[in-house]
C-alpha positions in Angstrom: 16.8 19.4 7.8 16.6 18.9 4.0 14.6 16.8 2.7 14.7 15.7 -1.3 11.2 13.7 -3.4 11.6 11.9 -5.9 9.2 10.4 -8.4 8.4 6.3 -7.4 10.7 4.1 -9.2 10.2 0.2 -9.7 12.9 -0.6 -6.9 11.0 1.3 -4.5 7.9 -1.4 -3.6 9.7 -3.0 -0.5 10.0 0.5 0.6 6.5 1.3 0.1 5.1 -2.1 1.6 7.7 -1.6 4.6 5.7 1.7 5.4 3.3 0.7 5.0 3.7 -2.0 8.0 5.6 0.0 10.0 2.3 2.7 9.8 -0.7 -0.1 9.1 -2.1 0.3 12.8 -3.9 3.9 12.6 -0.4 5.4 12.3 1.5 2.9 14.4 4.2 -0.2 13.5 1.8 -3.0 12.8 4.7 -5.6 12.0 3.4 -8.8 13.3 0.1 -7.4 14.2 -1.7 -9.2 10.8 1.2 -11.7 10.0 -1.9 -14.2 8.8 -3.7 -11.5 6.6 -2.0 -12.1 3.0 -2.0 -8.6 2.1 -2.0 -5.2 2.7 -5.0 -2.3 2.6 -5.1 0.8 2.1 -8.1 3.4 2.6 -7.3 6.6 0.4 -9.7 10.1 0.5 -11.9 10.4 -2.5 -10.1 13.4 -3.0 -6.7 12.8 -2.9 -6.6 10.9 -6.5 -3.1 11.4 -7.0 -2.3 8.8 -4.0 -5.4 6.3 -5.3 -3.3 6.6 -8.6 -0.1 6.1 -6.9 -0.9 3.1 -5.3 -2.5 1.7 -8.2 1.1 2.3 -10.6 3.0 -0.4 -7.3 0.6 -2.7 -8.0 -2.5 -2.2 -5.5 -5.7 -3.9 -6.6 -9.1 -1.5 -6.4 -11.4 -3.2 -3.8 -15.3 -2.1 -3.7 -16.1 -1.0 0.0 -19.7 -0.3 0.2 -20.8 2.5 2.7 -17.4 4.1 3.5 -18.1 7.8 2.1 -16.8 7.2 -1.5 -13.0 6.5 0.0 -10.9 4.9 -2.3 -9.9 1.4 -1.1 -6.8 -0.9 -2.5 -5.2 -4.4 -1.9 -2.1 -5.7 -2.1 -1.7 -9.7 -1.8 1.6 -11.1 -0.6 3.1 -14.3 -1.0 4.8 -14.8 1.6 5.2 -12.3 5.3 7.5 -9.5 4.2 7.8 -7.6 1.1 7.8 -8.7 -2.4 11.0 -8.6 -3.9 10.4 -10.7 -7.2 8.3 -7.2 -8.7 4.5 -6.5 -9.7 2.5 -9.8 -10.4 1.2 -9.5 -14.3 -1.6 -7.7 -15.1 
């Protein structure tokens, strides 16, 4: 199998929103599991700052966890149940 990675472009956030659903339950499809919740979070090592920075270029927020071991934690509100197709919300 070949496999081909590409830099994130701007049409990619449903993709990345639809991930990360389909992995937002320790790994497993969470679709419909936090229909209510508004948003989406993500927990990020301290060490891997090329994800916290990817995350935080398709419009994640940075939320202050206390007393999680220095993991990096971001937030994504959503308008609506499904992904965001209108693009980023203005800084």
């Amino acid at each position: 199998m070949s496999l081909s990675v590409r830099r994130y472009q701007a049409g990619d956030e449903a993709a990345v929103y639809d991930v990360c659903v389909r992995t937002g339950d320790d790994g497993q499809d969470a679709t419909g599991k936090f229909a209510d919740a508004g948003g989406v979070h993500v927990a990020v090592s301290p060490t891997n700052t090329r994800a916290h920075g990817f995350y935080l270029r398709v419009g994640f927020e940075s939320l202050v966890v206390a007393g999680c071991g220095g993991a990096f934690f971001s937030g994504l509100k959503t308008a609506h149940n499904g992904p965001r197709t209108e693009g980023r919300p203005s800084p």
